[in-house]
C-alpha positions, 0 to 999 in steps of 0.5 A: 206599577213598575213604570209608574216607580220608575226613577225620573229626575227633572230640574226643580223650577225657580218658584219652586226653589224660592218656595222651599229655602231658608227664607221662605217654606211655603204650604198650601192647606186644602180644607174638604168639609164632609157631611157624613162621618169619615170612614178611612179604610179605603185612604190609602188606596185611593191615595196610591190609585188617584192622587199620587198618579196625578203628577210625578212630584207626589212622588218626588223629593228635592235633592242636588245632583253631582252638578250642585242642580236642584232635582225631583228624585222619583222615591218610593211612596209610603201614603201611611207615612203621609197620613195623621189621624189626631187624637182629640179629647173628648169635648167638654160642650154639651152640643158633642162639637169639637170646634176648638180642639180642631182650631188649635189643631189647625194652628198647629200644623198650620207653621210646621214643617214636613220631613224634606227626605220625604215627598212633601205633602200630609194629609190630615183626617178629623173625624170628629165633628164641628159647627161645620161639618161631620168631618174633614179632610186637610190637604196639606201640600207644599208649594215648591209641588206648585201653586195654589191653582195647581194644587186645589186642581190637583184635589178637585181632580179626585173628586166626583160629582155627587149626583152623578160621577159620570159628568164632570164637574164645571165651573163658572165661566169669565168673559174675554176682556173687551179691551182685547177686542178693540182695534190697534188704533183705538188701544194706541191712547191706551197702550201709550198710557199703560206705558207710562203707568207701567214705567211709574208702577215698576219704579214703585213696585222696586222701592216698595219691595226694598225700600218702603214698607207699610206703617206699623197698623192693627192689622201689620205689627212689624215684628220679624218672623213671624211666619213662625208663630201662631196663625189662626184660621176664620170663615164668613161665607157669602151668597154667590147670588147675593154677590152676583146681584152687587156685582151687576147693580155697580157694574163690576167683577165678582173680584171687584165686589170681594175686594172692595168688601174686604179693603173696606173691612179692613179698614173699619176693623183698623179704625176700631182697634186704632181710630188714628189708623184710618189715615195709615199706609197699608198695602194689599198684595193680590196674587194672580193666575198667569195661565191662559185657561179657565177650568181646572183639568181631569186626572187624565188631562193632567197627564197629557204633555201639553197640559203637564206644562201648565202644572207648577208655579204660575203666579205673579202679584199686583201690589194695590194700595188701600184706599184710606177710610175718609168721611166721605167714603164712610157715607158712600162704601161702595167708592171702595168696590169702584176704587178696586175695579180702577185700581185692579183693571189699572194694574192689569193693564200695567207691564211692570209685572212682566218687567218685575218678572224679567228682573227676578229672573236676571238676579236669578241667574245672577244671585240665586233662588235664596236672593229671590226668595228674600225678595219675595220675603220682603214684598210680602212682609212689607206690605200689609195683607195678602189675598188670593182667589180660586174658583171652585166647582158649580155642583157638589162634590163627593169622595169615595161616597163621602159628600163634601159640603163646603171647601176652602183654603189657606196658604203659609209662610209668608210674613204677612199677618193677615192673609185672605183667601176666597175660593166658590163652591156651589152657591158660596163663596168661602172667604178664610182669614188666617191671622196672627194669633194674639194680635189681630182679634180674629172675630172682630176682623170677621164683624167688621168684614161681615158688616163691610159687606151688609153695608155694601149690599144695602147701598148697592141695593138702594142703586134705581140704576148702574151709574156712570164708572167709567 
């Protein structure tokens, strides 16, 4: 244990000093929804013994040293200092559910901040039951700790198998990109291509973050900081299956299916609130997982070194414009699942996000974590929705005997009104709308989500056999 507190003191990484400024303080919420009624005698335990050996910086505040160098300064840890237990009234429903105390509880913590002379993660425990669960567990972790990957690993880590603890948890697998397989001469159309494409996305990648932004839409007011008011949080959840019979009738990814879906709800919820809107420029930005690995690691693989390199943030953004909701999409949706295989494959192959990466870190050097974390601010808050996707293990989870029936998360502080993460658990996929209280209409968004997906599932379903996409 004496090693374990031992003081150990490393420089804070650029991400995580752009995370946690004056411009920007960024969290990442966990979510484990338990069947049974939570019992939380062993809690601290299980935080001292499981969670906090995970990494060094559970342990860790920011601080500058005698060189003005931001560090992570190794403290000793009170966990029930870490720990909220709310207090709700009792519910007013004959059903004895307590959904909307926890919904605004949930809107509450979503936009406050943790102590920074403390290290700079919560947990919440909600004992009281709701529509979905007979309790649960809230995570909430700052993302100057490291990023969405980084961090649901780190909680997917002290989980077991529920049918048995002995096996390890697994998760679904991707196939290697083709285009990675083919010879020099037969990439040298496309790379010359990609060159051209990257120059082009770079340019407007540049002008979209300090120059243009979105038009002012049902789903992006144009109001300052309002990182800083209300959020409210949503769930559709979806047949992995069913998402897997779309994906092979069209002939795209999973990633192809979901945001084809979520554009095209979008766009029918813009239509609903503002008919005008259809034709306005909206802009998604998707964030993506750099790292070279597939599966999530082990409480012991985490502490191996060359998996300790891993931990952090590891993350870069394709900026994809919606496509607008014209008549001619309207009779045939699923364009807007091919639009988004194009565009996301198109962007994939573009190198203007290493060359925005090699730009940030130049003005980094030049100007500081508070001028990137400006920019960063301004690319989000200019464009119109964010969404990240994280893939979550293929059998059910269990906590200290506590089984976990479904799992999802959220991420804040940035100025974006509406954000939309995707994560899988067993046989469904979670898909979590945070969105500006009082002015986007959390349910109707969620209706015209749901029905964007029925009507992508019935055409998709009417397809004798895959067409040519290429």
């Amino acid at each position: 244990m004496d090693q374990f507190y031992e003081e150990i003191e490393e420089p804070v990484s650029p991400p995580g000093q752009y995370f946690n400024s004056s411009v920007i303080c960024s969290y990442v919420f966990g979510f484990l929804e338990v069947a049974v009624p939570i019992d939380d005698s062993q809690t601290i335990s299980l935080l001292k013994d499981v969670f906090l050996p995970i990494n060094p910086r559970f342990s860790s505040i920011m601080v500058r040293d005698e060189d003005g160098i931001m560090i992570w300064k190794r403290v000793q840890v009170r966990p029930e200092e870490h720990v909220k237990v709310p207090k709700f009234p009792e519910s007013n429903g004959s059903s004895g559910l307590y959904d909307q105390y926890f919904d605004d509880y949930v809107s509450q913590i979503l936009t406050e901040r943790t102590p920074q002379n403390k290290p700079l993660w919560e947990l919440h425990i909600i004992k009281y039951p709701t529509t979905n669960a007979a309790g649960t567990l809230i995570f909430k972790l700052h993302q100057a700790l490291g990023d969405g990957y980084s961090l649901m690993g780190a909680l997917l880590s002290c989980l077991q198998r529920a049918d048995d603890p002995s096996l390890p948890l697994t998760f679904p697998s991707s196939s290697k990109s083709q285009h990675a397989k083919k010879s020099l001469f037969k990439r040298l159309p496309s790379a010359t291509s990609s060159f051209f494409s990257s120059i082009s996305d770079f340019g407007s990648s540049i002008l979209k973050t300090r120059v243009i932004e979105d038009d002012k839409t049902p789903i992006r007011s144009g109001y300052e900081r309002t990182e800083s008011l209300p959020f409210t949080l949503s769930n559709i959840s979806l047949s992995l299956d069913h998402v897997k019979v779309i994906k092979s009738k069209l002939g795209v990814t999973i990633n192809d299916v979901l945001t084809g879906m979520i554009f095209y709800g979008i766009r029918l919820y813009m239509q609903e609130i503002d008919y005008m809107a259809k034709t306005s420029n909206a802009t998604a930005v998707v964030m993506l997982n750099t790292r070279n690995i597939r599966s999530y690691q082990s409480v012991k693989e985490m502490q191996k070194p060359e998996v300790k390199s891993l931990w952090g943030n590891k993350i870069s953004f394709l900026q994809i414009a919606i496509p607008k909701l014209i008549q001619s999409r309207i009779s045939n949706p699923l364009d807007f699942v091919w639009n988004a295989q194009r565009l996301i494959k198109k962007k994939r192959r573009s190198f203007s996000v290493y060359l925005i990466g090699l730009l940030l870190d130049l003005e980094m050097k030049l100007r500081g974590p508070e001028a990137i974390a400006k920019i960063i601010y301004n690319t989000l808050g200019n464009s119109s929705v964010v969404i990240s996707n994280i893939f979550g293990p293929m059998e059910q989870m269990a906590l200290a005997n506590h089984p976990i029936s479904g799992v999802y998360f959220t991420m804040t502080g940035g100025p974006e009104n509406l954000n939309v993460t995707i994560m899988s658990y067993v046989k469904v996929i979670r898909i979590t709308l945070r969105t500006l209280k009082g002015f986007i209409d959390e349910q109707k968004l969620k209706f015209c989500m749901e029905k964007a997906y029925e009507v992508i599932f019935k055409a998709a379903m009417e397809i004798s056999e895959m067409p040519n996409k290429s």
